[in-house]
KEMINU-304963 format. One record per atom (N, C-alpha, C): residue in one letter; x negated, y, z negated. Coordinates in steps of 0.001 Angstrom, whole numbers, plus 500000, padded with zeros to 6 digits. Each point is the difference from the previous one (the first is absolute). Layout:
// KEMINU-304963
AXYZ
...
***
This chain:
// KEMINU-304963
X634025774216351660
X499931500554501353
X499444498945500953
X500527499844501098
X500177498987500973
X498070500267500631
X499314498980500430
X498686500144500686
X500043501063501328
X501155499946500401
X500043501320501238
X500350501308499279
X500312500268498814
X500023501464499349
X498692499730498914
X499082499839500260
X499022500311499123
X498681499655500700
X498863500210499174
X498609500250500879
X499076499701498881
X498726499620500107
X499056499396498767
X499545501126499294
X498964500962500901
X500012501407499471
X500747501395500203
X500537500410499318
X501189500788500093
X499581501512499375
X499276500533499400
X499624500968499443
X501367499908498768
X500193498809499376
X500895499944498896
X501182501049500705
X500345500138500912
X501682500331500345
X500460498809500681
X501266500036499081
X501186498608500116
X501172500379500809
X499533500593501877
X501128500357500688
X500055499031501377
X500831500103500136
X500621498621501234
X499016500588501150
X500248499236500890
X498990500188501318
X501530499156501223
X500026500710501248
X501114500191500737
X499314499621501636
X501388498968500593
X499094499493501255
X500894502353500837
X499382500413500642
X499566500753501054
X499653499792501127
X500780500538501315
X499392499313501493
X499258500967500147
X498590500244500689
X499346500961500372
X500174501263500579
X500977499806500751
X500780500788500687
X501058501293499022
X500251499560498819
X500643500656499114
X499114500473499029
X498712499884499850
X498898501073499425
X499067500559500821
X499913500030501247
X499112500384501143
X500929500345501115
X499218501048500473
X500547500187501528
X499023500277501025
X500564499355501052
X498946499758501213
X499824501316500412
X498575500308500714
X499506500914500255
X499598499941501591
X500369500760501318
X500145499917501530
X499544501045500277
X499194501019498864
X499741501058501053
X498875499781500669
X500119500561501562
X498528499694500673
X499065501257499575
X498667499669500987
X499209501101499559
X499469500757501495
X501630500656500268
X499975500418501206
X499236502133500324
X499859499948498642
X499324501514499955
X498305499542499932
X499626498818500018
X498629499700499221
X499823500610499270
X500815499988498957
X499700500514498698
X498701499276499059
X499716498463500751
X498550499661499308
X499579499126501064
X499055500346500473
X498788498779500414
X499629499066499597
X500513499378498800
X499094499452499325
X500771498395500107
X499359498675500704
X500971499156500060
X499499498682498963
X500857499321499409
X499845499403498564
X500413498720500530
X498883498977499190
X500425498382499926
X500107499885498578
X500331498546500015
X500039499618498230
X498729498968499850
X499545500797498661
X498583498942499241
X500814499354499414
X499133498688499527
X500516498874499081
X499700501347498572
X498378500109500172
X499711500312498460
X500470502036499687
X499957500900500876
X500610501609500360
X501306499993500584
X500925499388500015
X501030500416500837
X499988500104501147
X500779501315499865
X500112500817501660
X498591501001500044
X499423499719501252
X498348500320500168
X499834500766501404
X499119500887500196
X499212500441501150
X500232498352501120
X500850500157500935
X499813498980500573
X498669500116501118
X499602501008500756
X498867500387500523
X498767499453499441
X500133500599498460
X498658499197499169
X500508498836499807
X501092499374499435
X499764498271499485
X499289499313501520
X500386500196501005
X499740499082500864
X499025500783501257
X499848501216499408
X498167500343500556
X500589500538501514
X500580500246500712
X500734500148500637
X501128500594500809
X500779500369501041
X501523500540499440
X500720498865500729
X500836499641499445
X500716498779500371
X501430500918500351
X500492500906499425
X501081500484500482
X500310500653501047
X501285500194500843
X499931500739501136
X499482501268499793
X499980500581501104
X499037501508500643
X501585500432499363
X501048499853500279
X501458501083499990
X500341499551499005
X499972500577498688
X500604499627498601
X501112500815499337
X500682500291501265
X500894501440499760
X501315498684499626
X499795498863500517
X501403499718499807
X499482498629499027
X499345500167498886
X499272499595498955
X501155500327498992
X499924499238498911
X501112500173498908
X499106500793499125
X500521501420499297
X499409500502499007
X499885499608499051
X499310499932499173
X499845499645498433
X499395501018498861
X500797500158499108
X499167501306499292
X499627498879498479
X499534501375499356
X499648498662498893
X500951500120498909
X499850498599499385
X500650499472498955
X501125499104501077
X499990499994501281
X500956499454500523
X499355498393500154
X500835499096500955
X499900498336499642
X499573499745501433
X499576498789500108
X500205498916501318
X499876498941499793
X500497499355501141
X500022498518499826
X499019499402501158
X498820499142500108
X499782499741500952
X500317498232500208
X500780500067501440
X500352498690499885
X499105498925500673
X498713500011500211
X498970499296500300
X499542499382498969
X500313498402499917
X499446499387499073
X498472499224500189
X499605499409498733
X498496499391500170
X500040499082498753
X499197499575499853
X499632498824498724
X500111500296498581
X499953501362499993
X500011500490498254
X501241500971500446
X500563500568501066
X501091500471499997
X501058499655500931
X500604498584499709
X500647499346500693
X501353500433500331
X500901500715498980
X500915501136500797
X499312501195500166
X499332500220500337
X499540501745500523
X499956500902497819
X499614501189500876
X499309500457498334
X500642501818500502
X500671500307498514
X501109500847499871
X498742501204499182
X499644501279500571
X498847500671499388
X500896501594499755
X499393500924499317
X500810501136499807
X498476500909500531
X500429501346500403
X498719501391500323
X499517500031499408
X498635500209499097
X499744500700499051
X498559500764500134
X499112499231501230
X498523500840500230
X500661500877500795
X500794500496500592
X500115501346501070
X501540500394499789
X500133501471500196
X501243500886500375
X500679499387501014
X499610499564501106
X500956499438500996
X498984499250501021
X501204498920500662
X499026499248501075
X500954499536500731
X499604499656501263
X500675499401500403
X500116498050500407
X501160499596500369
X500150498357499875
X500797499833501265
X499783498723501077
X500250499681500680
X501654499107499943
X500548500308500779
X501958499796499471
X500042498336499613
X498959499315500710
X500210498251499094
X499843500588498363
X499698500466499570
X500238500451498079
X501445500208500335
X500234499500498537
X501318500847499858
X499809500934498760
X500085501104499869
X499944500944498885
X501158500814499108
X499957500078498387
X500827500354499890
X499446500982498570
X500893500435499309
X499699500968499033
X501148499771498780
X499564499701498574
X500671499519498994
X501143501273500014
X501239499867498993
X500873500771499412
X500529499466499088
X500262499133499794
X500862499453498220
X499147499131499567
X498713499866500074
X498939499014498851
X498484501024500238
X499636499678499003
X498617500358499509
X498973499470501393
X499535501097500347
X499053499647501116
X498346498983499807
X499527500621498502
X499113499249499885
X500368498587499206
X500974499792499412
X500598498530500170
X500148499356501335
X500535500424500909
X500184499359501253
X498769499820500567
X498802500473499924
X498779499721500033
X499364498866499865
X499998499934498326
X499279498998499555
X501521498560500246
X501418500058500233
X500559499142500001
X499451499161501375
X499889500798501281
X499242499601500861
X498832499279500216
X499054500152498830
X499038499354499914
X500144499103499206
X501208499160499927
X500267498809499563
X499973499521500972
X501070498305499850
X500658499040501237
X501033500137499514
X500674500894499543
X501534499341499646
X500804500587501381
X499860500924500176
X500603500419501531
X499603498936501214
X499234499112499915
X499513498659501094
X501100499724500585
X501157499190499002
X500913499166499867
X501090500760501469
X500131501090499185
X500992500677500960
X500097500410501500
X498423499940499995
X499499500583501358
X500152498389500901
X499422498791499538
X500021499235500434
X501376499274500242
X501590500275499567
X500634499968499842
X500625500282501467
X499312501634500072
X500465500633501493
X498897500155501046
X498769499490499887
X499607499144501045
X500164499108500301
X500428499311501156
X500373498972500345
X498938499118500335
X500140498949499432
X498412498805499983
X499935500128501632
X498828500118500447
X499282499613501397
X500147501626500659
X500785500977499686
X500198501098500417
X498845501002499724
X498816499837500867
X498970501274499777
X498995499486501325
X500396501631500150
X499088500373501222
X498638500571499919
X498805499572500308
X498895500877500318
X499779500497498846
X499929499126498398
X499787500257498892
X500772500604498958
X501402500539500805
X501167500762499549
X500979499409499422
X500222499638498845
X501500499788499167
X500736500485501215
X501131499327500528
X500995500178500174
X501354500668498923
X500057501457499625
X500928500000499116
X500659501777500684
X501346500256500113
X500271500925500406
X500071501052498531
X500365500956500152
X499783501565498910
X501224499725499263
X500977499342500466
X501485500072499423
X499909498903499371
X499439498991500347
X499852498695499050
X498764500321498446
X498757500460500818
X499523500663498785
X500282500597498652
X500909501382500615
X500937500673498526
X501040498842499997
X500162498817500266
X501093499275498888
X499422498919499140
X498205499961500060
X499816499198499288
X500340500932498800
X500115498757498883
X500587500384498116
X498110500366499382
X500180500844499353
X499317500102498733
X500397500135498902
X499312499377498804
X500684499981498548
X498795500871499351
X500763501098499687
X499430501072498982
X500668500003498468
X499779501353499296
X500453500193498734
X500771500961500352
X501094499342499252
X501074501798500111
X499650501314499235
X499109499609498987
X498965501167499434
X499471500712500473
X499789501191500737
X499043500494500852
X498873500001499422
X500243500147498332
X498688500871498869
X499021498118500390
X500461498813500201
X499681498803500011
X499121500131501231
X500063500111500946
X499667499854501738
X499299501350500041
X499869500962499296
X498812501099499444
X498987499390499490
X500059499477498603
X499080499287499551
X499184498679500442
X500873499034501120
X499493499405500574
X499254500214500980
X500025501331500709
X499568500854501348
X498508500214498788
X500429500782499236
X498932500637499585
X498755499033499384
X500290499208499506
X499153499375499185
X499025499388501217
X500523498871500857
X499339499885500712
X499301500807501369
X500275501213499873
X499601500907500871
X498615500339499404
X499675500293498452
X499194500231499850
X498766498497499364
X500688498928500393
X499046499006500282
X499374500063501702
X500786500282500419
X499877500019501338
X498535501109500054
X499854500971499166
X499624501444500662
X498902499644499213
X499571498711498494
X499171499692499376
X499125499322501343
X500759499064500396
X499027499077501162
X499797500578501292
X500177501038500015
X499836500795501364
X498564501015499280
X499746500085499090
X499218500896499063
X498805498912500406
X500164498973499397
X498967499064500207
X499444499643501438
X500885500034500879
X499780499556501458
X499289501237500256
X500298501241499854
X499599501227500915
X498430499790498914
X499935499864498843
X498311499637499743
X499056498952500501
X501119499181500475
X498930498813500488
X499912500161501640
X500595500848500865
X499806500619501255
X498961500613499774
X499818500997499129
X499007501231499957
X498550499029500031
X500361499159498564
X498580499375500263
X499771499031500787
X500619499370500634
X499602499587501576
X499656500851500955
X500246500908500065
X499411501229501088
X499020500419499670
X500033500246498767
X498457500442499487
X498751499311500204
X500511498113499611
X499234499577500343
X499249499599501369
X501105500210501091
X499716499886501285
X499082501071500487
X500239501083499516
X498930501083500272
X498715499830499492
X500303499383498290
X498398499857499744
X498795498675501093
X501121499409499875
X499075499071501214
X499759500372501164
X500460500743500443
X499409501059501202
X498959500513499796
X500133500488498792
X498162501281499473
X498921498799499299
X500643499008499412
X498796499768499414
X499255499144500333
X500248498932500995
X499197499185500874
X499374501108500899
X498894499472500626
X499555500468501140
X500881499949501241
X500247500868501356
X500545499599500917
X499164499540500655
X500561498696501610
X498596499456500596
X499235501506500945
X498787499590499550
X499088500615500551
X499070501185498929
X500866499998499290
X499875501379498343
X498714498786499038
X499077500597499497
X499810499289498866
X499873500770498602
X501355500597499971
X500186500657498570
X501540499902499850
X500625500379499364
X501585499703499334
X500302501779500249
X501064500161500432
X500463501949499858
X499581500250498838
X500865499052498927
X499931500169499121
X499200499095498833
X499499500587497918
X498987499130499763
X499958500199498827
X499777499086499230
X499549500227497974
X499478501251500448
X499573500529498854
X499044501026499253
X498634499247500248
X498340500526500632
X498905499408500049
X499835498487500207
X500415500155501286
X500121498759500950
X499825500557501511
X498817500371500647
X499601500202501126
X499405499751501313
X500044498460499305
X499361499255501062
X500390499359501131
X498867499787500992
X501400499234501342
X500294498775499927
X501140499541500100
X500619498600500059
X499618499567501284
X499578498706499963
X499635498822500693
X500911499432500832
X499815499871501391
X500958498843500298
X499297498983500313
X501239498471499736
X499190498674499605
X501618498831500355
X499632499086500426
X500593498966500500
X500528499391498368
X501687500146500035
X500653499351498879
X499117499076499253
X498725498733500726
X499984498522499406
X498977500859499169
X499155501415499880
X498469499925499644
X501031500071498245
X501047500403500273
X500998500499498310
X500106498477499541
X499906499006500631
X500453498318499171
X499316499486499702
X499958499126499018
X499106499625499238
X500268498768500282
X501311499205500064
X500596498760500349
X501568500026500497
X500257498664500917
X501626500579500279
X500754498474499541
X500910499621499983
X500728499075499478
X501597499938500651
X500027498874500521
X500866499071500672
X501344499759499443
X501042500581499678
X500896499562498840
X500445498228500762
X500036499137498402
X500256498635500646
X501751499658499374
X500363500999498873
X501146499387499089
X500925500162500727
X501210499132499678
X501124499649500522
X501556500728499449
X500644500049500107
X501289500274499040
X501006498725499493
X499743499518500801
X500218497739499247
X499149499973499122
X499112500717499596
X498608498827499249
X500638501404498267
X501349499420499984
X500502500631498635
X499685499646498371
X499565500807499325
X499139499290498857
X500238501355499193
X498916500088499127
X499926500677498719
X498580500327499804
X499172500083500978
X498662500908500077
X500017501290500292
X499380500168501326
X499997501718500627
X501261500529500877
X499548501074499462
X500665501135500861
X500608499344501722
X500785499872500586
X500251499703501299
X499736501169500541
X499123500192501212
X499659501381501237
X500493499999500666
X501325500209500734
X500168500247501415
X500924501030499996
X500567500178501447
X500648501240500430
X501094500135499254
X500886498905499382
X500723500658499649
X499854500866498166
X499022499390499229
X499597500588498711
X499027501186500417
X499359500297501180
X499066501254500021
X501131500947500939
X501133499673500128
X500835501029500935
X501142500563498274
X499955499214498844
X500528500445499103
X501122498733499426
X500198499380500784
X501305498548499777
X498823499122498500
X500867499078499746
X500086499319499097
X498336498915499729
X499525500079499302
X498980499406499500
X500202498421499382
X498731498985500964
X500526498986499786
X498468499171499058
X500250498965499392
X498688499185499282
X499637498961501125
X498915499841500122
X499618498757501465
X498409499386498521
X500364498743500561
X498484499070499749
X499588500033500794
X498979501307499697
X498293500328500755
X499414501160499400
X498736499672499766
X499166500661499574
X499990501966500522
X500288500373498716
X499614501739500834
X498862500248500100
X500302500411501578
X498290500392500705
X500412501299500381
X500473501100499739
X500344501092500145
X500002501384498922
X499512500620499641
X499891501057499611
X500741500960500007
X500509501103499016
X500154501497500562
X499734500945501053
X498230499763499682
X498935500583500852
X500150499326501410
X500117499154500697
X500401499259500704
X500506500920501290
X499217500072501148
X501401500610501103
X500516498407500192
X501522500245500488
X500775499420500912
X500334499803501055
X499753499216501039
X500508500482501308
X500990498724500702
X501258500408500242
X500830499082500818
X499706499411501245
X499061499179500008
X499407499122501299
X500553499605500914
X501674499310499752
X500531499749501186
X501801500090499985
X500915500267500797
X501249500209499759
X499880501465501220
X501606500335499704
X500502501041500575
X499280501687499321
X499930499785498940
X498711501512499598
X498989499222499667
X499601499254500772
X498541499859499660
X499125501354500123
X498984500501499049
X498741500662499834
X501087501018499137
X500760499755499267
X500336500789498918
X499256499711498451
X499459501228499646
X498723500269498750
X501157499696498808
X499487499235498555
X500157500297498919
X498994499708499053
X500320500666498802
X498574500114499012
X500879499980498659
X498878499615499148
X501197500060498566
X500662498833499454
X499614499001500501
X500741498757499889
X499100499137499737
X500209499090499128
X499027498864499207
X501172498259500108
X499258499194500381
X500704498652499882
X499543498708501143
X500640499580500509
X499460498669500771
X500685500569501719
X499140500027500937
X500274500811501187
X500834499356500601
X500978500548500618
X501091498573501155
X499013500062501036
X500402498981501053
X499339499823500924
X499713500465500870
X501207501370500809
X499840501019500711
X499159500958500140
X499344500148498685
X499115501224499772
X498328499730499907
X499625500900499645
X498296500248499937
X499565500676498732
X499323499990499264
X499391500853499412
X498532500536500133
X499636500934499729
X498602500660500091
X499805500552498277
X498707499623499552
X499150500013498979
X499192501296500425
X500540501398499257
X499144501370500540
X499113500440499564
X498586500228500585
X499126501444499054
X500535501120500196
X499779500097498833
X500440501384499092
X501464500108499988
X500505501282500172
X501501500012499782
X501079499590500718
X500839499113499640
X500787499263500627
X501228501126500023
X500733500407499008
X500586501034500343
X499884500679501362
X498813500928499919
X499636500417501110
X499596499726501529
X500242498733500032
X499496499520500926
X501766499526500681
X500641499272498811
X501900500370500375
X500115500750500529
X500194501350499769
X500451501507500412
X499417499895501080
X499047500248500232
X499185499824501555
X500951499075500809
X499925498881499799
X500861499064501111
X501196500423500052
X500653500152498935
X501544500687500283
X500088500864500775
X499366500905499595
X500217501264501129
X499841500040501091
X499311498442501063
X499627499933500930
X500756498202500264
X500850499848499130
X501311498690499854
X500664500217501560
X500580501237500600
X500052499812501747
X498781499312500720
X499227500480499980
X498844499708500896
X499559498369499811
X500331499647499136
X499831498643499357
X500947499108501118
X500954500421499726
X501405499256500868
X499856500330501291
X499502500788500364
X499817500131501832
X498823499504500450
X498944500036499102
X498523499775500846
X499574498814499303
X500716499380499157
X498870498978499407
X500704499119499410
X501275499447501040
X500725498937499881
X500022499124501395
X500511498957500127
X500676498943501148
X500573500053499982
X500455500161502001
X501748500031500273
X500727499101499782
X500987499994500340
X501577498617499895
X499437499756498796
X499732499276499418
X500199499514498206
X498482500458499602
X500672501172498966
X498892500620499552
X498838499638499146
X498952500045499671
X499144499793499176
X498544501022499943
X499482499938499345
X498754500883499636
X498798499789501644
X499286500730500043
X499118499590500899
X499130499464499151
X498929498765500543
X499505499495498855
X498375500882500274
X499749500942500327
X498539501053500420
X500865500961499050
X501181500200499378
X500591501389499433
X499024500787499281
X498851499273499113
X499493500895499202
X498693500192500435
X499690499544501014
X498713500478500750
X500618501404501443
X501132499914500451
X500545500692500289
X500301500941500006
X500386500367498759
X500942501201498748
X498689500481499519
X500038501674500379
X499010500994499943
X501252500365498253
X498618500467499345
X500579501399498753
X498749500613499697
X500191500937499458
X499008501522499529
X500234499471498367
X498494499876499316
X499859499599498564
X499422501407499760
X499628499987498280
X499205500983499545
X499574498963498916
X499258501268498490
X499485499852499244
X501156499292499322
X499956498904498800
X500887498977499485
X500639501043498592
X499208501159499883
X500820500802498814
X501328500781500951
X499802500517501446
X501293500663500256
X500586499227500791
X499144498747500046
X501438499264500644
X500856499045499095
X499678500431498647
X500566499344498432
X501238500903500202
X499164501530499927
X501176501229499310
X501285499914501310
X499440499497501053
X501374500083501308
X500721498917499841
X499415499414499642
X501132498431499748
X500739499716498858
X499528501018498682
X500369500381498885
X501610500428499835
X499416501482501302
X501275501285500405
X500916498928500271
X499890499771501284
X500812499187501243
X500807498660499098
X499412499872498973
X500635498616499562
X501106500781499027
X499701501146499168
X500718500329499052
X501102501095500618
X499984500637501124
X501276499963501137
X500710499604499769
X499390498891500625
X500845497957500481
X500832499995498693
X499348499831498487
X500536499771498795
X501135500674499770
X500149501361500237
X500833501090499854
X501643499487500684
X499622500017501273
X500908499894501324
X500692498764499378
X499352498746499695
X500627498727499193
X500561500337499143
X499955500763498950
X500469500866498772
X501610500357500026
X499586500852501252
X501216500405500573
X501160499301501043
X499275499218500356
X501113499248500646
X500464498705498982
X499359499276499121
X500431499226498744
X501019500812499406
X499817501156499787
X500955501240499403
X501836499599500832
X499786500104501203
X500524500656500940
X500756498470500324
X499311498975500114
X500657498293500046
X500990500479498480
X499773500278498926
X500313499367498762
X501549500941499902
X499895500984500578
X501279501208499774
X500984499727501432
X499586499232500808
X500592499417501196
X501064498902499292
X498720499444499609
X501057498691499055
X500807500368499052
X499803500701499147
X501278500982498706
X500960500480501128
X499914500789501364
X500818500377500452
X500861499097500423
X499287498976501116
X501243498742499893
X500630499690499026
X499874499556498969
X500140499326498742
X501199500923499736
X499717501458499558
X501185500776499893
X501056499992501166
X499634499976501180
X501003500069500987
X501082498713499947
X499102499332499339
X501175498553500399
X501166499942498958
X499746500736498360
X500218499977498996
X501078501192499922
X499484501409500621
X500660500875499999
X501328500357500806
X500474498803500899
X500617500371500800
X500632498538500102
X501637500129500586
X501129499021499970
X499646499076501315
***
């Protein structure tokens, strides 16, 4: 069997796969939503689809008169032809959080009939449809972020499916419920980001409060407020380079504490776990990290803490805005160099400010958990998409 009738993973069925113009398994969909049959007006997420456009963008961006709005019910399609950097022909999404919504007539919308709907799904969330689209956009042709592509050129791009339906079932399905695995994981690692945003609301003091809403079990005492420097013990200058390449320490800078690639530098590690971090100079300068041990780049600072360093993280994070507005330099940013005589915080006793930095860190641990989870089934999904399909 020729490389265009076959596929790497196949669910072991040995059936041909057939070029199809879009137009001959879909049909376009024009009804308006001239009864307001829904209020409800929809953009497309990269990571949800078709979404509350009101909520994605905080806002209402759509007209006041949405009567002459294209309906959309669910399980139905769109296309939006506004491209960007990760969706350079525009991004093809189907209904599935709401009964109906409505879409502004630049979509073009349509509704499957001779292929498997949740195949056409996940085929979408390939690139193999790129080719075609770019085919019938015409290079230099886009307006005001808009693919240039008309509705009639659209249904004639080709897709290559399986003439199997039971095939383009199993392909719908399988990855539907990878899909619904990493959406499992995302909706846990939302929850505990919210959660945690609330707990940092209750459990610091607010200014002017010297108690937390909230508190351990027999812990009643009032928290202190005290100028960041009385918490340092010592601060440190990062001097290492990313030229000065070797086979000693750990390399520190923004790009290994933002998560990128870890490098060896000849220089001594003067850095700790325990260690805060602070980005001294650049475009986020006075951004906090902790947790990191090796030889400091030069951008940054460190502080040597009494008592809990954990806890003393969480604190600055939660107050990581206020950092960036009040206690930086304009036009090219950098730290104020008074920052920690400056920078007010509320301490306590060193046992509950162990158990808060304890909580707050093992959150943090969780949320990483889950999004390592959530990177790793991203990547199987590519991996299958590229494999599963002609």
């Amino acid at each position: 069997m020729s490389s265009f009738n076959c596929v790497t993973k196949r669910y072991d069925l040995n059936t041909d796969w057939e070029q199809r113009k879009l137009g001959e398994v879909t049909e376009r969909i024009t009804r308006k939503n001239k009864n307001l049959e829904s209020t409800l007006p929809l953009t497309i997420s990269a990571r949800d689809g078709l979404v509350d456009q009101n909520a994605f963008f905080n806002k209402q961006v759509a007209s006041k008169d949405i009567s002459n709005y294209y309906l959309l019910r669910n399980g139905e399609f769109a296309y939006n032809k506004s491209y960007s950097k990760d969706y350079p022909w525009g991004a093809i999404k189907r209904l599935e959080n709401y009964e109906m919504g409505v879409l502004s007539t630049l979509y073009i919308v349509f509704q499957t009939q001779n292929i498997n709907s949740d195949f056409l799904v996940t085929y979408y969330d390939t690139n193999k449809w790129h080719k075609e689209i770019s085919v019938r956009a015409a290079e230099g042709a886009r307006n005001h972020g808009l693919l240039n592509i008309a509705p009639v050129d659209f249904f004639e791009t080709v897709l290559k499916i399986p003439n199997d339906f039971e095939e383009q079932n199993l392909i719908g399905l399988f990855l539907k419920k990878l899909d619904n695995t990493i959406a499992l994981h995302q909706q846990k690692l939302d929850q505990l980001s919210k959660m945690k945003i609330s707990l940092l609301q209750d459990i610091f003091p607010t200014d002017g409060q010297n108690r937390p809403k909230i508190r351990f079990t027999y812990f009643y005492d009032i928290w202190e407020k005290r100028k960041l420097s009385s918490k340092i013990i010592s601060e440190l200058k990062g001097k290492a380079r990313r030229e000065m390449v070797g086979n000693g320490s750990e390399y520190l800078d923004t790009i290994h504490l933002n998560g990128g690639e870890s490098q060896k530098v000849n220089s001594p590690s003067n850095v700790t776990k325990e260690d805060i971090i602070i980005l001294w100079d650049g475009s986020k300068a006075g951004t906090i990290y902790h947790g990191f041990s090796g030889a400091l780049g030069s951008t940054l600072k460190s502080y040597k803490i009494k008592g809990s360093s954990s806890f003393l993280y969480q604190y600055l994070k939660k107050y990581q805005h206020l950092i960036y507005e009040n206690y930086r330099t304009p036009n090219i940013p950098h730290v104020n160099k008074n920052f920690t005589n400056e920078f007010y915080i509320y301490e306590t006793k060193n046992e509950e400010e162990n158990k808060i930095g304890k909580l707050l860190n093992n959150i943090d641990a969780i949320v990483d958990l889950h999004q390592q989870k959530i990177d790793k089934l991203q990547q199987i999904k590519k991996a299958y998409l590229q494999k599963m399909f002609i």
